[in-house]
NUKEMI-227486 format. One record per residue (C-alpha): residue number from 1; residue in three letters; x, y, z; chain. Coordinates in Angstrom, 1 decimal, always signed. Layout:
! residues N
+------+------+--------+--------+--------+------+
! guba ! vomi !      u !      v !      w ! zami !
+------+------+--------+--------+--------+------+
!  NUM !  ALA !      X !      Y !      Z !    A !
...
+------+------+--------+--------+--------+------+
***
This chain:
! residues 133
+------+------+--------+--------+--------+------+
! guba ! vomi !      u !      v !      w ! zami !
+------+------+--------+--------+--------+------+
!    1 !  UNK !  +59.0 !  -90.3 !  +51.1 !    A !
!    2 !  UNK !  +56.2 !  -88.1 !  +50.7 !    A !
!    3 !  UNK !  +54.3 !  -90.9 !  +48.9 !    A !
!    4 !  UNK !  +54.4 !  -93.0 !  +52.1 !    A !
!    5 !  UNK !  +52.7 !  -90.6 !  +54.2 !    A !
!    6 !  UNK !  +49.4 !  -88.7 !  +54.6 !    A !
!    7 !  UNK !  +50.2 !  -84.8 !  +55.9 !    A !
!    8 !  UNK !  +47.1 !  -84.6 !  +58.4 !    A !
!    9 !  UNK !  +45.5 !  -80.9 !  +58.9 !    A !
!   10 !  UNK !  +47.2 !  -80.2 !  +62.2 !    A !
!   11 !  UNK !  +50.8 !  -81.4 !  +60.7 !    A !
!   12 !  UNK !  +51.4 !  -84.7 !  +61.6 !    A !
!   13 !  UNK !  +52.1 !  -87.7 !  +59.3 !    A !
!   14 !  UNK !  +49.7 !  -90.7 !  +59.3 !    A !
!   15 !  UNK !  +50.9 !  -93.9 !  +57.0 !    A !
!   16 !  UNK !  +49.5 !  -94.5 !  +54.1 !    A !
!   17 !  UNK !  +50.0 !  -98.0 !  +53.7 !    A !
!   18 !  UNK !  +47.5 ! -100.1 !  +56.0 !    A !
!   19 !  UNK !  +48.7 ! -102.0 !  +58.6 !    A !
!   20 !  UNK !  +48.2 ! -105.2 !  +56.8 !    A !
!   21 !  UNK !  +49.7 ! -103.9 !  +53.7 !    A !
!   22 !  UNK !  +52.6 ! -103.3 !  +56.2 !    A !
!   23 !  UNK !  +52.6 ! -106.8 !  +56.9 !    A !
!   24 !  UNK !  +52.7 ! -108.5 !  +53.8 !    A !
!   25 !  UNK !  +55.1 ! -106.1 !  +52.8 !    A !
!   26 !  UNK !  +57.5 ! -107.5 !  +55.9 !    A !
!   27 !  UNK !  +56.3 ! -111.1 !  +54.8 !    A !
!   28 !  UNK !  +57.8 ! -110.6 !  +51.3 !    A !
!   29 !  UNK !  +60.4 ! -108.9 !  +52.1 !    A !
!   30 !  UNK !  +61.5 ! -111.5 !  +54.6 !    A !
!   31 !  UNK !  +60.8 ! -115.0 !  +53.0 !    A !
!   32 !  UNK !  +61.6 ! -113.7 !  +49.2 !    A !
!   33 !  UNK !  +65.2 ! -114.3 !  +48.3 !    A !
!   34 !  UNK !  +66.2 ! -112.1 !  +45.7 !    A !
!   35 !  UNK !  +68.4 ! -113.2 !  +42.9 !    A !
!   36 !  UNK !  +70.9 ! -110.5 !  +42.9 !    A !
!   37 !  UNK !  +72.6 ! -112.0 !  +39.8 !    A !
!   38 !  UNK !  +70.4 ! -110.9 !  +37.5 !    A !
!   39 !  UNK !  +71.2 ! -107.4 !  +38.3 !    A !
!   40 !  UNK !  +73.5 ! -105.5 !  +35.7 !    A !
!   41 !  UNK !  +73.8 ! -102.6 !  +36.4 !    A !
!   42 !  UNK !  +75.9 ! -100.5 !  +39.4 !    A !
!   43 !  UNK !  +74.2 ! -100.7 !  +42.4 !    A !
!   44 !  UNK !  +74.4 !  -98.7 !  +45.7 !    A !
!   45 !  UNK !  +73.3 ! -100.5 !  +48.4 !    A !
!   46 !  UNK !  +72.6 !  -98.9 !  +51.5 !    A !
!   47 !  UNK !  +72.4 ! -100.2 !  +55.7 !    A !
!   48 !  UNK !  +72.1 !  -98.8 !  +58.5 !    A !
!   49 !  UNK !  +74.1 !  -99.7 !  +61.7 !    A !
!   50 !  UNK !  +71.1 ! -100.8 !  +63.6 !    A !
!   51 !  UNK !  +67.1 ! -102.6 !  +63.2 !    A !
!   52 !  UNK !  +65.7 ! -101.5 !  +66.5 !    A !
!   53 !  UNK !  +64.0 !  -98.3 !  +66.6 !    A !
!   54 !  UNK !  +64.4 !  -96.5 !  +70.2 !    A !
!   55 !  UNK !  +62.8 !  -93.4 !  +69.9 !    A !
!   56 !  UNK !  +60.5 !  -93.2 !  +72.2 !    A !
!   57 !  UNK !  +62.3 !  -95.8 !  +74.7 !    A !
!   58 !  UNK !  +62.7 !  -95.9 !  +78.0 !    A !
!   59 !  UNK !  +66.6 !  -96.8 !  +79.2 !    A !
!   60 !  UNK !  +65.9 ! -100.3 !  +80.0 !    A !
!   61 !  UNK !  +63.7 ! -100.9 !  +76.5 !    A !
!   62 !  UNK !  +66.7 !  -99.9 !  +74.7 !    A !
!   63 !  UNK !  +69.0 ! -101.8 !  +76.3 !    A !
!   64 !  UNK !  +67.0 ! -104.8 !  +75.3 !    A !
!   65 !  UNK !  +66.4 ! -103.6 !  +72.0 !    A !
!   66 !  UNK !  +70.3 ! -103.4 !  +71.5 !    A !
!   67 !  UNK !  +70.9 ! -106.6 !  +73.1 !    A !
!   68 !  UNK !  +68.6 ! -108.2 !  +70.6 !    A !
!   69 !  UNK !  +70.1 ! -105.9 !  +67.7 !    A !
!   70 !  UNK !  +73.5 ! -107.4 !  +68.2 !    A !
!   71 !  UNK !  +72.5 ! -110.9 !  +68.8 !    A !
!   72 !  UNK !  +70.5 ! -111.9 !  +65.7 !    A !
!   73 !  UNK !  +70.4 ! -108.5 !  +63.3 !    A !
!   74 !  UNK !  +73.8 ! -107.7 !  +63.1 !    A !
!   75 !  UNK !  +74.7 ! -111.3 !  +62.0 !    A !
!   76 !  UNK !  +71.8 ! -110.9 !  +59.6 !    A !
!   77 !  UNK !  +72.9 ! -107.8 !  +58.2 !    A !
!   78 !  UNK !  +77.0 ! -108.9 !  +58.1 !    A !
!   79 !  UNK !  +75.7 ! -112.2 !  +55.8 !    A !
!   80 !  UNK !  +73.4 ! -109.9 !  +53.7 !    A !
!   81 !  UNK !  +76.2 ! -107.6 !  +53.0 !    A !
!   82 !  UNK !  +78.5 ! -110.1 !  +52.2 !    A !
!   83 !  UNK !  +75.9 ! -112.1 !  +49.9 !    A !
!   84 !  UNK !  +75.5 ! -108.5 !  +48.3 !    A !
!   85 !  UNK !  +79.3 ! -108.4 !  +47.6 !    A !
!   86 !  UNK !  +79.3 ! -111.3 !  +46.4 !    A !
!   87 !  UNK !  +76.6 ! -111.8 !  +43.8 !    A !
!   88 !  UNK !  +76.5 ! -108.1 !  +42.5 !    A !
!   89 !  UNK !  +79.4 ! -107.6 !  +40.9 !    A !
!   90 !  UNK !  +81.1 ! -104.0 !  +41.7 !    A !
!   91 !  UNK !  +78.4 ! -102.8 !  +44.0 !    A !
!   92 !  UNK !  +78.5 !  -99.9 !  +46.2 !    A !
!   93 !  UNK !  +78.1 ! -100.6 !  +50.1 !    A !
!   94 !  UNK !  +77.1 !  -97.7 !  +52.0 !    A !
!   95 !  UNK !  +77.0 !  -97.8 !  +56.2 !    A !
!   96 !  UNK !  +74.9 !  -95.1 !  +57.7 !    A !
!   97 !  UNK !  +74.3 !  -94.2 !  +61.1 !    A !
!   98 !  UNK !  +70.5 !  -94.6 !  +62.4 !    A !
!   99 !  UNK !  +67.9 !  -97.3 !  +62.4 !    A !
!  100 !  UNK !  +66.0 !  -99.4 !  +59.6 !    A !
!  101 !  UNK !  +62.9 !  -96.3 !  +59.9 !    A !
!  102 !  UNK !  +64.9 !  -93.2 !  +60.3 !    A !
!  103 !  UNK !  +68.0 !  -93.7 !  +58.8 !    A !
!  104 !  UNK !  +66.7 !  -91.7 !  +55.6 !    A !
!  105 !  UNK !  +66.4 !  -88.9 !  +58.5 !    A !
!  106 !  UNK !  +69.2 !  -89.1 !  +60.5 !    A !
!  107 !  UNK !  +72.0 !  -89.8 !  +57.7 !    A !
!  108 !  UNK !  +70.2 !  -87.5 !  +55.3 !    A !
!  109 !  UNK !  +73.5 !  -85.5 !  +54.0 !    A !
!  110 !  UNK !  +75.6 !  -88.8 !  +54.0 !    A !
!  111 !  UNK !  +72.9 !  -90.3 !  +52.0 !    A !
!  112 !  UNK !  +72.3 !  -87.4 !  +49.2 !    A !
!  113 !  UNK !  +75.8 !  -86.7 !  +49.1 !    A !
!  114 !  UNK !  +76.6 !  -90.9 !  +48.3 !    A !
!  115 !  UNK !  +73.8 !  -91.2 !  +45.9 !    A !
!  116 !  UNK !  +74.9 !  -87.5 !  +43.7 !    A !
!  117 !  UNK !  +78.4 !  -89.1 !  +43.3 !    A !
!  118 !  UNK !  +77.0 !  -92.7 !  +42.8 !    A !
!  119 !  UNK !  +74.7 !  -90.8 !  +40.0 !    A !
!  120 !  UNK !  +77.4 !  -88.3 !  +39.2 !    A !
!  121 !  UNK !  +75.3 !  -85.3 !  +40.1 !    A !
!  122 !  UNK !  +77.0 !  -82.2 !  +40.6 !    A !
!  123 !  UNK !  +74.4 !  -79.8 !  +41.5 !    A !
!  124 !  UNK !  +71.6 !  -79.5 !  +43.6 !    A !
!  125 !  UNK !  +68.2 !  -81.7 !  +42.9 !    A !
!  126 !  UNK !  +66.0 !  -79.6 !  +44.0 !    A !
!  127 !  UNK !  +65.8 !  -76.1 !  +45.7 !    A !
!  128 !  UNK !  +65.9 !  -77.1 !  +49.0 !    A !
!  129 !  UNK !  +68.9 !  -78.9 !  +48.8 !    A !
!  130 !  UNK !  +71.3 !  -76.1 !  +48.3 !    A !
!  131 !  UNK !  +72.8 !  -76.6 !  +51.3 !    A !
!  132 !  UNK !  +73.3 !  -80.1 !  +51.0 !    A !
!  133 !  UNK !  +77.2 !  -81.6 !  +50.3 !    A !
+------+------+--------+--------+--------+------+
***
């Protein structure tokens, strides 16, 4: 994560990646169809329960943002996760609460904790996450 940010002077984070890197990024990731059966070796595969990103929304935004959630991500996502079943044999599914750009934030324990006993970790990474399940 730190790679994907710039720590300005004052604190704050600034993206690294241009906006039109960002784009082409979302093009690729988008149009390409990957070909999961050429993947052998376990896989955890992680989702998050929503797309939309209501931070900073107002009630009414939200609501919206939901509305359009349900109608065409959720289907999205519920035919992703089944291809994933499907066509990687014995994967992993994991369901987190939070949305596609904080969910790294929001389900950070649920995460760690799935990925140590997906990679059979027992202790800590790193100093900091002593605390961590």
């Amino acid at each position: 994560m730190r790679d994907k940010v710039i720590i300005q002077p004052n604190g704050r984070l600034q993206k690294r990646e241009s906006a039109k890197a960002q784009l082409e990024l979302e093009k690729t990731l988008l149009a390409d169809r990957r070909d999961y059966t050429r993947v052998h070796c376990p896989t955890l595969a992680i989702y998050v329960e929503t797309f939309v990103h209501i931070i900073n929304g107002t009630p009414d935004r939200n609501a919206k943002l939901f509305a359009w959630d349900k109608r065409y991500f959720a289907p999205f996502r519920t035919t992703a996760i089944e291809r994933v079943k499907r066509e990687l044999k014995g994967v992993e599914i994991l369901m987190v609460p939070g949305d596609h750009q904080e969910f790294i934030y929001t389900a950070r324990n649920q995460i760690v904790a799935a990925m140590r006993n997906f990679l059979g970790v027992q202790k800590p990474a790193f100093a900091g996450d002593s605390q961590l399940p």
